[in-house]
C-alpha positions as CSV (number, residue, x, y, z in Angstrom):
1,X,55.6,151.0,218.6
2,X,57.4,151.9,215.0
3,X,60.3,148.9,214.2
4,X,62.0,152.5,213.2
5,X,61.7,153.5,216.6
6,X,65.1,153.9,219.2
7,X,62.0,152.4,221.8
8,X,62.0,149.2,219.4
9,X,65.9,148.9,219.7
10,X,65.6,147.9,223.3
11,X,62.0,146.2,223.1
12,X,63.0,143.5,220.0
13,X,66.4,142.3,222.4
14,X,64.6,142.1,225.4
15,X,61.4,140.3,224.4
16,X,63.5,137.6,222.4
17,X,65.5,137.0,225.0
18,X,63.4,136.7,227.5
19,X,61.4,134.4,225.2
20,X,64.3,132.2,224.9
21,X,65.2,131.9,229.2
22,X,61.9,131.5,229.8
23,X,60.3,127.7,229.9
24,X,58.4,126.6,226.5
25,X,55.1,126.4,228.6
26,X,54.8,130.0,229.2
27,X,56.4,131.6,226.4
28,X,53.1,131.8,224.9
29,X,51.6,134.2,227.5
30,X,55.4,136.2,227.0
31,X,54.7,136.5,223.8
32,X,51.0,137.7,224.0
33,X,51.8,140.6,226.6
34,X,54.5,141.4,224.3
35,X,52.4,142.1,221.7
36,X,50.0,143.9,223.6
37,X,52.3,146.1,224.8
38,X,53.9,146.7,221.3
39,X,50.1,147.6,219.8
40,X,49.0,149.9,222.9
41,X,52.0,152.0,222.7
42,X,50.0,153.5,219.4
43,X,46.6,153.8,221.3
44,X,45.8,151.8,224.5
45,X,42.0,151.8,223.7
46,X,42.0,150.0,220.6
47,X,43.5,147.1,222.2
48,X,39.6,146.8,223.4
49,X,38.8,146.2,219.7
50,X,40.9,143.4,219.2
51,X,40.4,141.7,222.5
52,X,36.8,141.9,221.1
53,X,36.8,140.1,217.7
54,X,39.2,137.3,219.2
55,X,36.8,136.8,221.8
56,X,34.1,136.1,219.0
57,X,36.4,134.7,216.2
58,X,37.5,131.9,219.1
59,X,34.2,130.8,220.2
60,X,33.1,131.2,216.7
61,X,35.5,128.7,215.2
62,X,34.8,126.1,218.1
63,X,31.2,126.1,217.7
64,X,32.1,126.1,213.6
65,X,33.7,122.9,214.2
66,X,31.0,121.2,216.5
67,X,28.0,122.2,214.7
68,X,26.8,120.7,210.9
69,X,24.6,121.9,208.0
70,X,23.1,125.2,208.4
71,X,23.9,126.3,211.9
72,X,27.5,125.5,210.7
73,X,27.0,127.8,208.3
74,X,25.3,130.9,210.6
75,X,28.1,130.7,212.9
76,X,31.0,131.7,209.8
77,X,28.4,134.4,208.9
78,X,27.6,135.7,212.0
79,X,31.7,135.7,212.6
80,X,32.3,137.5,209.5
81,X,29.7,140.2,210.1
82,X,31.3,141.0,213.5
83,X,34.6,141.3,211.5
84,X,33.4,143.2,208.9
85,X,31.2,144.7,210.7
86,X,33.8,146.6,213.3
87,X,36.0,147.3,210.2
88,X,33.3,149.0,208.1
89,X,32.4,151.1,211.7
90,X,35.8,152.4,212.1
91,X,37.0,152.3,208.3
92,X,34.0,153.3,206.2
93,X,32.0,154.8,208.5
94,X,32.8,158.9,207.3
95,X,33.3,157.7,203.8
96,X,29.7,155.9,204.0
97,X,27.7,159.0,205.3
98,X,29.7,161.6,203.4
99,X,28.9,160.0,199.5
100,X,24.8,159.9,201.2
101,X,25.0,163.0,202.4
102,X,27.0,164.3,199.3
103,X,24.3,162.0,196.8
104,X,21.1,163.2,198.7
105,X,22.2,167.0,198.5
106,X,22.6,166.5,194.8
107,X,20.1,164.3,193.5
108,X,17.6,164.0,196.2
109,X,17.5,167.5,197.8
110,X,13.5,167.0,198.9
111,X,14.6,163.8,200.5
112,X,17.6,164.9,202.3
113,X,15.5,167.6,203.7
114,X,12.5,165.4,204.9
115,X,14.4,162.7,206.8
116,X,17.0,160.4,205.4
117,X,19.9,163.0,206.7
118,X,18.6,164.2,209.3
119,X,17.9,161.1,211.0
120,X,21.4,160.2,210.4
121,X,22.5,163.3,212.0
122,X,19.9,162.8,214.9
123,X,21.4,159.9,215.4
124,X,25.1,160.7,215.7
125,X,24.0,163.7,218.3
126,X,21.8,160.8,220.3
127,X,24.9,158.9,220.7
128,X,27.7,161.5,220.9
129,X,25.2,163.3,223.9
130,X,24.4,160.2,225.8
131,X,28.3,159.0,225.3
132,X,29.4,162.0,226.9
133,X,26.5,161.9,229.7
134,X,28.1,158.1,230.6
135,X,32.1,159.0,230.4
136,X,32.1,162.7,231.6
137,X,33.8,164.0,228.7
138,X,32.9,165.8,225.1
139,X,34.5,162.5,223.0
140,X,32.5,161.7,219.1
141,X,32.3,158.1,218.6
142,X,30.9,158.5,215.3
143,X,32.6,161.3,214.1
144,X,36.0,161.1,212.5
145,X,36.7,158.1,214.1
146,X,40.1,157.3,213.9
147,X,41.2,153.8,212.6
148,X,43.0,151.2,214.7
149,X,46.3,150.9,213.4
150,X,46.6,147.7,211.8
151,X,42.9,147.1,211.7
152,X,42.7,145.9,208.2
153,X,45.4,143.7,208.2
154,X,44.4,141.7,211.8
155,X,40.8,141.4,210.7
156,X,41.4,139.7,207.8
157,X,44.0,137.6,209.5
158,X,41.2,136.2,212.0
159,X,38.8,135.8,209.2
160,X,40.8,133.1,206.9
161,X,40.9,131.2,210.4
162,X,37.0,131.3,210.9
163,X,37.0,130.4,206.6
164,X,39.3,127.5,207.2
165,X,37.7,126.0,210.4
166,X,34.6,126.0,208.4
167,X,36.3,124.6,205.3
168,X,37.7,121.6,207.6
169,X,41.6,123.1,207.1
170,X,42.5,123.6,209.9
171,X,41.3,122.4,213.5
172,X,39.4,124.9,215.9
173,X,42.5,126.4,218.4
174,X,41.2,125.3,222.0
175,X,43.7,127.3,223.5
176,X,42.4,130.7,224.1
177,X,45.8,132.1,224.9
178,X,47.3,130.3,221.3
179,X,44.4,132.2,219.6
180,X,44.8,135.5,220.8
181,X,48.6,135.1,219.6
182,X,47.7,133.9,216.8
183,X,45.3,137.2,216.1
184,X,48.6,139.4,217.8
185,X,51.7,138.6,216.9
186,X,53.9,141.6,217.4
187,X,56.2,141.1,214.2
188,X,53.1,140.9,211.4
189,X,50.1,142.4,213.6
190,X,50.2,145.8,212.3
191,X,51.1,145.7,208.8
192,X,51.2,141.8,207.9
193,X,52.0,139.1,206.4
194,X,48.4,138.0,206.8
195,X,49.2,134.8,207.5
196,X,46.9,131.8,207.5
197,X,46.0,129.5,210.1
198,X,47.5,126.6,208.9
199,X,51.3,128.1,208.4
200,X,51.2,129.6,211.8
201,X,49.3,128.4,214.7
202,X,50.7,125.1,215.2
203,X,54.4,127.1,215.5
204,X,52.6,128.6,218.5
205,X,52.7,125.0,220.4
206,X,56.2,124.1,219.4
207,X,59.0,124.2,221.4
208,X,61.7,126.6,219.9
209,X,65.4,126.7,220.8
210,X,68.1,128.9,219.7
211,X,69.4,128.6,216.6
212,X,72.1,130.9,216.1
213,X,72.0,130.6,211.9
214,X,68.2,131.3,212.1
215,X,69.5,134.5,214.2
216,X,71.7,135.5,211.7
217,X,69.2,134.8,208.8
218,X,66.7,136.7,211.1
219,X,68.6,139.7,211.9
220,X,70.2,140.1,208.1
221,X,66.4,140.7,207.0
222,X,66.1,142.8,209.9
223,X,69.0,145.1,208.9
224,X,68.1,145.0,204.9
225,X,64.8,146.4,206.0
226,X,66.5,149.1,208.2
227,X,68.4,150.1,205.6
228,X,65.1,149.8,202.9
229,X,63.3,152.1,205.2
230,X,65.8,154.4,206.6
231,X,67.9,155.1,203.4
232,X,66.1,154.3,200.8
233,X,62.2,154.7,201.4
234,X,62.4,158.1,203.6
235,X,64.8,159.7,201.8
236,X,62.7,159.4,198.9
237,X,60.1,160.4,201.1
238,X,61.5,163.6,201.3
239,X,61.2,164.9,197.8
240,X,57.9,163.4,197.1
241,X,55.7,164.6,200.0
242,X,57.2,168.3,199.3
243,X,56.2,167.4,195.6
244,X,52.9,165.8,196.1
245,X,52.2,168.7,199.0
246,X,52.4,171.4,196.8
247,X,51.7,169.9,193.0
248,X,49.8,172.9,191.5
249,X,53.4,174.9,191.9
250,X,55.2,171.9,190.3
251,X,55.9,170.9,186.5
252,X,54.5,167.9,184.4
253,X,58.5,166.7,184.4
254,X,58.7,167.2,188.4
255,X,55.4,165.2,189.1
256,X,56.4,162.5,186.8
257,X,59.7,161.8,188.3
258,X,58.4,162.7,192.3
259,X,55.5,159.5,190.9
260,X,58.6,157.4,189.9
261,X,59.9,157.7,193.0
262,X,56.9,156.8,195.0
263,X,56.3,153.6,193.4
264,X,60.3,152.7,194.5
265,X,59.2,154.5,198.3
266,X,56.0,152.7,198.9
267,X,57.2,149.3,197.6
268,X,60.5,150.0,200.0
269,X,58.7,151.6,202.8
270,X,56.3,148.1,203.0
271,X,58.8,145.5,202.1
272,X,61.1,147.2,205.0
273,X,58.4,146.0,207.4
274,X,57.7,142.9,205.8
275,X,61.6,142.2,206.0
276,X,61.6,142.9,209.7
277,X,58.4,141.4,211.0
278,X,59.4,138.0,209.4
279,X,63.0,138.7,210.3
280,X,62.0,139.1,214.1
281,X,60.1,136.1,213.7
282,X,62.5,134.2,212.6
283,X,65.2,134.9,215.5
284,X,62.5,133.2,217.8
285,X,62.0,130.3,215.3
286,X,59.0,131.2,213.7
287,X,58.4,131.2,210.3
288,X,56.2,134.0,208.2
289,X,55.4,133.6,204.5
290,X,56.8,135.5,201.9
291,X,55.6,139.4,200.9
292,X,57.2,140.7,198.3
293,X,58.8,139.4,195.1
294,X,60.9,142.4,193.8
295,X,57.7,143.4,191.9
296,X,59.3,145.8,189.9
297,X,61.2,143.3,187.3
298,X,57.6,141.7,186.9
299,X,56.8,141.5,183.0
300,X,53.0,142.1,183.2
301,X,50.8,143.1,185.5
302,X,49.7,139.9,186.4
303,X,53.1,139.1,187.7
304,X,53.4,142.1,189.7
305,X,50.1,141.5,191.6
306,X,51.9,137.5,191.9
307,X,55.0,139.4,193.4
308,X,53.5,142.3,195.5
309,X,51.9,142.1,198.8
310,X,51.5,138.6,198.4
311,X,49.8,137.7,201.2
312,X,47.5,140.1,200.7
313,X,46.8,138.9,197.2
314,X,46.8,135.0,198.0
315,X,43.7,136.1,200.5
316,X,41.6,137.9,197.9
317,X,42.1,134.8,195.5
318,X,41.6,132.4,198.6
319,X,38.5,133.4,200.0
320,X,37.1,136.2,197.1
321,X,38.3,135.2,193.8
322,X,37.7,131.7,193.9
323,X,34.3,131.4,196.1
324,X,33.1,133.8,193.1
325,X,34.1,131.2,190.9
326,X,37.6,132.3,189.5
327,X,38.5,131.8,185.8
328,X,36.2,128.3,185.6
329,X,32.9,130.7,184.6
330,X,32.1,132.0,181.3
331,X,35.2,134.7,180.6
332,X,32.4,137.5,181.0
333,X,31.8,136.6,184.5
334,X,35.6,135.8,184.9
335,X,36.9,139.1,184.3
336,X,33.5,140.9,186.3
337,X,35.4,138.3,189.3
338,X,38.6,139.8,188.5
339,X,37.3,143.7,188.6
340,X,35.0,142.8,191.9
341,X,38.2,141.6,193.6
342,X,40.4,144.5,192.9
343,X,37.6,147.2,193.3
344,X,37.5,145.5,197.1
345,X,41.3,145.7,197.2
346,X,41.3,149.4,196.4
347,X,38.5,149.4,199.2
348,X,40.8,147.3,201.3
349,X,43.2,149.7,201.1
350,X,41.4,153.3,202.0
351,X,37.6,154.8,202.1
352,X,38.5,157.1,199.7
353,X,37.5,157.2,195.7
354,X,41.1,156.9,195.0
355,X,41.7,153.6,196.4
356,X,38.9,152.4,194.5
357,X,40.0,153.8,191.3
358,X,43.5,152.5,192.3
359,X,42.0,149.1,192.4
360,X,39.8,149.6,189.3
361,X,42.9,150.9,187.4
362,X,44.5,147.6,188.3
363,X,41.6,145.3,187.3
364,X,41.6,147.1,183.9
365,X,45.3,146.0,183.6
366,X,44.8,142.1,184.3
367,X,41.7,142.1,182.2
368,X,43.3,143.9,179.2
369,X,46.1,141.7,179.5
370,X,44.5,138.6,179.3
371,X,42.3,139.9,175.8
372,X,45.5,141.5,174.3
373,X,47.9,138.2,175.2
374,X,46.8,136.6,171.8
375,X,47.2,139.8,169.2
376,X,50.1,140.6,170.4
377,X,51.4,137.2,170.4
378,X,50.5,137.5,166.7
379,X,51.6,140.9,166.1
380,X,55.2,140.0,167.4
381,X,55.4,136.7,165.4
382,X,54.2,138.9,162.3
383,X,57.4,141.6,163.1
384,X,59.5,138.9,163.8
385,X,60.4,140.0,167.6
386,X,61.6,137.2,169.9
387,X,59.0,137.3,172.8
388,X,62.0,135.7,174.6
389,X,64.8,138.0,173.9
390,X,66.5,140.1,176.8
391,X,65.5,143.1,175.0
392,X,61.9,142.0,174.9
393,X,62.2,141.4,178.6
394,X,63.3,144.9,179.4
395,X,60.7,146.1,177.2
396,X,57.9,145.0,178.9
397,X,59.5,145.3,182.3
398,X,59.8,149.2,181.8
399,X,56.2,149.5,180.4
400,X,55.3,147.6,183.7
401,X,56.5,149.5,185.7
402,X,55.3,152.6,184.1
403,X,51.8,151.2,184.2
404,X,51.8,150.6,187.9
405,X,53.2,154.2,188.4
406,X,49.7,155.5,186.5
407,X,48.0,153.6,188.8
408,X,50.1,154.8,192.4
409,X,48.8,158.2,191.2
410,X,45.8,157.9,192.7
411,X,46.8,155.9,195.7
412,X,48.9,158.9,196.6
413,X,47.6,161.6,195.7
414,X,44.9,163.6,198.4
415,X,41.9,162.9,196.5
416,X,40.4,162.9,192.4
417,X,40.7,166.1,192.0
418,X,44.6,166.2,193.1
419,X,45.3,163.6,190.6
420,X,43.4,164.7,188.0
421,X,45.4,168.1,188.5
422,X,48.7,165.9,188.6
423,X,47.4,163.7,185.6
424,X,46.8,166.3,183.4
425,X,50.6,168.2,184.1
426,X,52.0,164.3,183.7
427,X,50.4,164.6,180.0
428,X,51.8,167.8,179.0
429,X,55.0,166.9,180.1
430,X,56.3,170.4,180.5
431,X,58.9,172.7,182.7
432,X,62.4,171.3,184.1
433,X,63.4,169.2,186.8
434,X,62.6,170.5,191.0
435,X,65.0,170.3,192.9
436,X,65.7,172.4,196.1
437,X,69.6,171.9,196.4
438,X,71.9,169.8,194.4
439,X,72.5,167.3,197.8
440,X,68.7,166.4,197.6
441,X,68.7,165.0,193.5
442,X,72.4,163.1,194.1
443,X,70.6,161.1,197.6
444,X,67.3,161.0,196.0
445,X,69.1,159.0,192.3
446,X,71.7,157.7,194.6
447,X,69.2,155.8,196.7
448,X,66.9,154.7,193.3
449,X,70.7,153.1,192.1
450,X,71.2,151.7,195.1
451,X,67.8,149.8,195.4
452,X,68.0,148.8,191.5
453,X,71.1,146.9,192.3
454,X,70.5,145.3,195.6
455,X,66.6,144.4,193.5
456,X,69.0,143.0,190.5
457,X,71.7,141.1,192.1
458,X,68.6,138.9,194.1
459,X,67.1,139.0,190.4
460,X,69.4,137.8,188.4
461,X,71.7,135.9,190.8
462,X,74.6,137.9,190.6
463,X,75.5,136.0,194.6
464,X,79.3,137.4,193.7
465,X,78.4,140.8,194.7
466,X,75.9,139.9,196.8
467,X,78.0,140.9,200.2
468,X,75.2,140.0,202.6
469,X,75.7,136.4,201.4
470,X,78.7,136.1,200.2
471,X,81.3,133.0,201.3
472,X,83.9,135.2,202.5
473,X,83.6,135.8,206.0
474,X,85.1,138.7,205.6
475,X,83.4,140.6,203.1
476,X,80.1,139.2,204.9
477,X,80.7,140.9,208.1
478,X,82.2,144.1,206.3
479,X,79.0,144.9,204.2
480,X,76.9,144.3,208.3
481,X,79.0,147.0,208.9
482,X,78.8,149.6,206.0
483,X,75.4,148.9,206.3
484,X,74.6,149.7,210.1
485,X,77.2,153.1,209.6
486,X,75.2,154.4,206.5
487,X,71.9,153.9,208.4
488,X,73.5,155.7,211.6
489,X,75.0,158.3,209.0
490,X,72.6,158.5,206.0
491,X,69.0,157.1,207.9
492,X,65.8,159.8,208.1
493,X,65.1,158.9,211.6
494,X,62.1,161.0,211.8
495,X,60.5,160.0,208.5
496,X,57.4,158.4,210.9
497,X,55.2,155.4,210.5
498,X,55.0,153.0,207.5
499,X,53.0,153.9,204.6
500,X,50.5,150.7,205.2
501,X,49.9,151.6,208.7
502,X,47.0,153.6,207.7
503,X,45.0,150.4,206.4
């Protein structure tokens, strides 16, 4: 079920009111078939995956905790492979057997011909014929598998609880129903925050009453999301999907501006969710962690990747960074730990070589920032530029931002050879400005304004203009309103699913 969904108007109400008649004791099992409804309106079948790993992940983290030295140890691995495992089968599995195929056909033709391929092949027909023998119907498990929504996000969820069980953080949940919330959350299941153990299964066993200022707090994220993802983020939308679609058609000027305007879609297509999956939450009393830091006023790109997809972020340092031993190695080894974890990031994201050079891009930018911090240090004190004046500030928030817009090149763009064509028009910088009517540019820089100054007044704490918190009653409830009448008015209601859906 899409939170941009008429379906969700009535489902969000209902569920959290029900969860609030209903006695504390069996809120819990409310809650779960809520959420199982909410994922198997996407596709009912998948809901077989899940039930799976929380199945293993559950008894896993109980026999974690009972056991000691190395059968401790077997039980996390053995956990993680099943994780990893069903992720890499419906995730990686095309992308895996493609680059063979695709590496045996060029360097190893001999080979591919002898066996390597075709037992691979042999294989999938195996399957696929006795598949279709057992269910009556011509169905390809192994062939373009389609991913679980949400897959990514809910996998690595259940494995920081397995990693913290083991690491003696948390206690192992005895209460398989608690769990399997825990795992399916309706608000953060599909698209996050991946939350931790620690933050949110104990708010699973406490008793929740109705707060009415937690209600309001909750539905005012709820509503800045709306209006993030229904004004802002599809309307963008618009212009860069028919840019991106048809590039080769498009000038360097078009494709530069349609890539500034992705990096202000995706970041207000995901933080929408964000905003109304902790939003939701919070109306029933739950809390979520943070996601998103307006990213965009970051000054390097170390502080973006502090301020975007944070949870996300905090995981790879968690349980990837620092196991791999962080920044306390030799600075050799420290930055190969910071390219590992953003090449697996990229991975994270997509099976595609875009995602990978996405995250490789990004690795290159911490890395070169941390060499570069000292000469330029020195170069500035040498021109006599204040490292601490506004205009510094700007400076390095705009070459920022233009840096991460390099990089959301190849996380949007269909594959290398798209945006190495979009790269190399970027460069030359030529032609004028796309646009198909003078209504789209006015929305289109309209809605860029419009997100630069709710992003600044939360920035710089302008709260005097800030209407959605303001002390007037009055203008409080009268900004609620504008708000709800442009998104009736204004809102691309059939802009589909969130961006991050797909991972």
């Amino acid at each position: 079920m899409l939170f941009n969904s008429f379906e969700f108007l009535i489902y969000f109400p209902v569920v959290t009111l029900l969860f609030f008649l209903l006695p504390h004791r069996i809120r819990w099992v409310h809650l779960l078939l809520a959420s199982f409804i909410f994922y198997m309106t996407f596709l009912p079948i998948y809901v077989l995956i899940l039930l799976i790993t929380i199945v293993i992940d559950y008894v896993a983290g109980i026999y974690i905790e009972k056991s000691s030295g190395s059968r401790r140890k077997w039980c996390l691995i053995l956990s993680l492979i099943g994780n990893i495992g069903f992720l890499c089968l419906f995730k990686y599995y095309d992308f895996i057997i493609f680059n063979i195929n695709s590496l045996l056909s060029v360097h190893l033709p001999m080979l591919n011909e002898l066996w390597l391929s075709q037992y691979i092949i042999s294989y999938n027909n195996f399957i696929n014929t006795h598949l279709n023998n057992v269910i009556g119907t011509n169905f390809s498990i192994l062939t373009h598998i389609i991913l679980p929504i949400g897959l990514s996000f809910h996998t690595f969820q259940a494995m920081s609880y397995t990693i913290e069980v083991y690491r003696g953080n948390q206690k192992a949940e005895r209460h398989f129903g608690i769990y399997a919330l825990y795992v399916m959350f309706y608000p953060q299941l599909v698209a996050g925050p991946i939350e931790r153990p620690q933050n949110i299964l104990h708010q699973f066993h406490e008793k929740k009453s109705f707060d009415f200022s937690r209600m309001v707090d909750g539905l005012k994220l709820m509503l800045l999301g709306f209006f993030k993802k229904l004004i802002i983020a599809d309307r963008l939308a618009i212009y860069v999907n028919t840019v991106y679609g048809n590039a080769e058609n498009h000038s360097g000027v078009t494709l530069l501006f349609a890539t500034m305007l992705f990096a202000f879609q995706i970041y207000c297509d995901f933080s929408a969710y964000s905003e109304i999956a902790i939003g939701a939450a919070r109306v029933m009393g739950f809390d979520l962690m943070t996601n998103f830091r307006r990213p965009y006023f970051s000054r390097t790109m170390a502080e973006f990747w502090r301020r975007w997809h944070i949870s996300l972020s905090s995981w790879f340092t968690d349980y990837l960074y620092i196991p791999m031993g962080g920044n306390r190695v030799a600075i050799p080894r420290a930055y190969l730990n910071i390219m590992i974890v953003f090449l697996v990031s990229g991975l994270w994201h997509g099976a595609s070589w875009t995602f990978i050079i996405w995250g490789g891009i990004n690795g290159v930018y911490l890395i070169a920032g941390k060499l570069l911090a000292k000469p330029i240090k020195q170069i500035c004190g040498v021109l006599k530029i204040n490292m601490e004046s506004s205009g510094y500030a700007v400076y390095q928030r705009i070459s920022t931002f233009f840096m991460a817009c390099l990089a959301w090149i190849f996380f949007r763009a269909d594959g290398l050879d798209h945006a190495t064509l979009i790269l190399k028009k970027i460069i030359h910088l030529n032609g004028k400005l796309w646009y198909d009517n003078p209504s789209m540019l006015i929305y289109t820089l309209l809605s860029v304004m419009l997100l630069l100054l709710m992003e600044s007044v939360n920035e710089f704490k302008w709260g005097k203009i800030n209407l959605f918190t303001s002390s007037y009653r009055f203008a409080r409830y009268t900004s609620y309103a504008v708000a709800i009448i442009l998104i009736l008015l204004l809102g691309v209601f059939d802009g589909g699913q969130f961006i991050y859906f797909q991972f």
